[in-house]
C-alpha positions in Angstrom: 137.8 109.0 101.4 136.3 107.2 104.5 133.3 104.2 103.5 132.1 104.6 106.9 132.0 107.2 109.7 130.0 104.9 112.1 129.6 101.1 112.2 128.0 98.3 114.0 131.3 95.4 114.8 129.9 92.2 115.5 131.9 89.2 116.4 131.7 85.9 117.8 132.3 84.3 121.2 134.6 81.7 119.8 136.6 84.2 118.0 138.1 85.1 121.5 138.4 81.6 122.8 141.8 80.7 120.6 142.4 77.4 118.5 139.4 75.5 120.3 137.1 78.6 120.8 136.3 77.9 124.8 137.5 80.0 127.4 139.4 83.6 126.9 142.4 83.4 125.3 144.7 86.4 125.8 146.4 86.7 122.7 143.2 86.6 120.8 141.4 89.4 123.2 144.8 91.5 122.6 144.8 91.1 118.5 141.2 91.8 117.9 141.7 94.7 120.5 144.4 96.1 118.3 142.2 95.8 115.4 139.5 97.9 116.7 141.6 100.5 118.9 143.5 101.2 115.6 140.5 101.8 113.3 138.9 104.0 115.8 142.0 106.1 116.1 142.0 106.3 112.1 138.8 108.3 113.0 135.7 105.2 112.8 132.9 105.4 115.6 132.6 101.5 116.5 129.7 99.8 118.6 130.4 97.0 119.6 129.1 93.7 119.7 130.2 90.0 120.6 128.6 86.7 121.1 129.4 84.1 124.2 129.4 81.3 122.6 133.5 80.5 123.8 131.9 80.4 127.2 127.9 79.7 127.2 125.7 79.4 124.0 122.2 78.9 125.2 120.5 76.9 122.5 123.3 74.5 122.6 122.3 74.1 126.3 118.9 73.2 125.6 119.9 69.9 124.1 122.0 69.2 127.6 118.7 70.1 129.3 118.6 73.5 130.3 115.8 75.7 130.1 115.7 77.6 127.3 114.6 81.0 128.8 117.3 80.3 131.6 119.9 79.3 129.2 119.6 82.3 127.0 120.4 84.7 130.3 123.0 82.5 130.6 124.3 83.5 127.4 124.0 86.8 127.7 125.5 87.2 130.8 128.4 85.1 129.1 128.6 88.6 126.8 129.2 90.3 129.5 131.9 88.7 130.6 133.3 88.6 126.8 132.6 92.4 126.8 134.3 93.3 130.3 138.1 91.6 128.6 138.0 93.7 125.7 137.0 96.8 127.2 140.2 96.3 129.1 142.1 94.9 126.3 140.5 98.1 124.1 142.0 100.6 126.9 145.5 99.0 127.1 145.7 100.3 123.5 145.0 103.5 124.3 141.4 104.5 123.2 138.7 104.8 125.8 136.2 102.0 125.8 132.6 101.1 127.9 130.5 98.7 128.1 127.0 99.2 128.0 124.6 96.2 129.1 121.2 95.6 127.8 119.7 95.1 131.4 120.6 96.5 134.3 124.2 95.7 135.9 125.3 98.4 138.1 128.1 98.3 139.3 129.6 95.7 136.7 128.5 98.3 133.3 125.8 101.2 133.0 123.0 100.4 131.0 122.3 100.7 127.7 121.5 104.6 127.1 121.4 105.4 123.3 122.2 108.7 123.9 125.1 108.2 125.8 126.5 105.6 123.4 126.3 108.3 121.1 127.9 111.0 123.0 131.5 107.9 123.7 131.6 107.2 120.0 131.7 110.9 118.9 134.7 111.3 121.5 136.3 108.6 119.6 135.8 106.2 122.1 134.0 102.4 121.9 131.1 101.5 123.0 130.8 97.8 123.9 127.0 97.0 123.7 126.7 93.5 126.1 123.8 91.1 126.7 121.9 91.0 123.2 118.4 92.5 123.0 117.8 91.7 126.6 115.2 89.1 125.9 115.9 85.0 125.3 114.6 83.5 122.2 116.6 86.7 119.9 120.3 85.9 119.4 123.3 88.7 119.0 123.0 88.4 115.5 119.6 90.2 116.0 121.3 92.6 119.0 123.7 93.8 116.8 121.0 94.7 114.2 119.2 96.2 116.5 122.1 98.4 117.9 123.2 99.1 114.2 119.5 100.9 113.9 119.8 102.6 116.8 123.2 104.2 117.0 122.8 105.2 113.3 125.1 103.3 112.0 126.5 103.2 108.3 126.9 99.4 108.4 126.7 96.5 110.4 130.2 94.4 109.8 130.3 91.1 110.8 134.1 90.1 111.8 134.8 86.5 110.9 138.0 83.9 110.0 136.8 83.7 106.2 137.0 86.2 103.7 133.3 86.8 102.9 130.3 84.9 102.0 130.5 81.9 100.4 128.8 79.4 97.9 129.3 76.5 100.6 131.3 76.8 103.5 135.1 77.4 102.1 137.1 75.1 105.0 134.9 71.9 104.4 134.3 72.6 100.2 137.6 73.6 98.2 135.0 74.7 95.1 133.1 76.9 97.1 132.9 80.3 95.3 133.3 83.9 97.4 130.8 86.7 96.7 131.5 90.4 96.2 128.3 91.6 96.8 124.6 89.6 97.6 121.2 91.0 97.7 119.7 90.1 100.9 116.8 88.2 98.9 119.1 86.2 97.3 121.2 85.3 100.3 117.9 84.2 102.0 116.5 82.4 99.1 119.9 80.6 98.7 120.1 79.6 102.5 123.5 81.5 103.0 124.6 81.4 107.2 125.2 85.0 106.9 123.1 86.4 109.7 120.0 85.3 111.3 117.0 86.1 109.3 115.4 88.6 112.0 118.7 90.4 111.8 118.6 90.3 107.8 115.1 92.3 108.2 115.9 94.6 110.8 118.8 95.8 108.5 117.0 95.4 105.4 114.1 97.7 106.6 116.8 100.2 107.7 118.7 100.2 104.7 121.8 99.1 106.8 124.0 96.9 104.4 126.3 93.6 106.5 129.7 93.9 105.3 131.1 90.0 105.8 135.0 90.1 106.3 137.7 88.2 107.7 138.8 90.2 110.9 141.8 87.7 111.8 143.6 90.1 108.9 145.9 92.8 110.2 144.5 96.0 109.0 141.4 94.8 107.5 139.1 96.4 109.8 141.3 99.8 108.8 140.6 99.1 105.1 137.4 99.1 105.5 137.3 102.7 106.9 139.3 103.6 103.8 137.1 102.3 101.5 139.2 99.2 100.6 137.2 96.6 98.8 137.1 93.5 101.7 134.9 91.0 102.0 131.2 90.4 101.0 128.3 93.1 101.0 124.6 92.2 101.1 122.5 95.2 100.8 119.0 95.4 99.2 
């Protein structure tokens, strides 16, 4: 039996930048494309969303002396970009895919219509939801949230190269010990890097639970649908 029917994806910038997370690297766009197209042709409704950070992060920019309204358009335009590959990556598997930006971009994307992100994930296709929140100052950590409440979704999962949350961070401390399952009290009171802590109250007021998993796993993001047991869960 199917965990979820409908879920919030978010991953990372650097996730489609290869070994050195910069740039676009085409055999990363065309795995994590794979990933997706096959869970939503298992029958999983997946919004999309994915950070810049392989190509502009803007709070990193500040330090270089950028503004830090400016950089953060900068940024989210740098989702866009991230956004446009995998849609086409997404189609080249077979399953219809659009992106939706959070201002306006015609012609580059439509904007962001809840309705109509609705209508393209009941049609079993994937809605890529670009630019964050629309505002600086909130990162995508906090879009995705936001999108999770809005599309209805059963969970937000967050798509990393670890296999959950973790004591201490698992590639720098060998002792470091994985969690099944974190309340999101404890995971603030403990200082875990999980999510932002807007995005831990946005989903904590909706009752949306973050499911923490490694998404460089063939198949995991199938598992999931199935009710496999992968990765971390922080719920109330």
């Amino acid at each position: 039996m199917a965990a979820y029917k409908r879920v919030l994806l978010k991953i990372s910038g650097e996730s489609l930048g290869g070994n050195a997370g910069k740039g676009l690297d085409t055999a990363c766009l065309a795995a994590v494309a794979k990933e997706i197209a096959d869970a939503a042709k298992a029958g999983l409704q997946i919004g999309l969303v994915n950070g810049g950070g392989n190509i502009f992060r803007g709070l990193q920019g500040v330090d270089k002396g950028f503004d830090r309204v400016d950089g953060d358009r900068m940024g989210m335009l740098a989702t866009v970009i991230n956004a446009l590959a995998l849609k086409m990556f997404i189609k080249a598997e077979g399953v219809p895919a659009e992106v939706f930006t959070s201002t306006p971009m015609e012609p580059v994307a439509p904007y962001y219509m809840r309705d109509k992100v609705v209508r393209l994930l009941e049609k079993g296709g994937v809605a890529i939801l670009a630019g964050g929140t629309g505002h600086p100052f909130f990162t995508t950590d906090s879009g995705a949230a936001l999108r999770a409440l809005e599309i209805g979704a059963d969970a937000l999962l967050k798509g990393t190269r670890v296999d959950g949350v973790y004591t201490a961070d698992p590639e720098k401390d060998p002792s470091a010990v994985r969690y099944e399952e974190l309340t999101f009290d404890k995971a603030l009171a403990d200082n875990l890097k999980v999510m932002d802590r807007t995005a831990f109250a946005l989903c904590e007021q909706g009752n949306i639970p973050i499911v923490v998993f490694n998404m460089t796993v063939p198949g995991n993001l199938t598992r999931l649908l199935e009710g496999k047991a992968i990765g971390t869960v922080v719920h109330k």
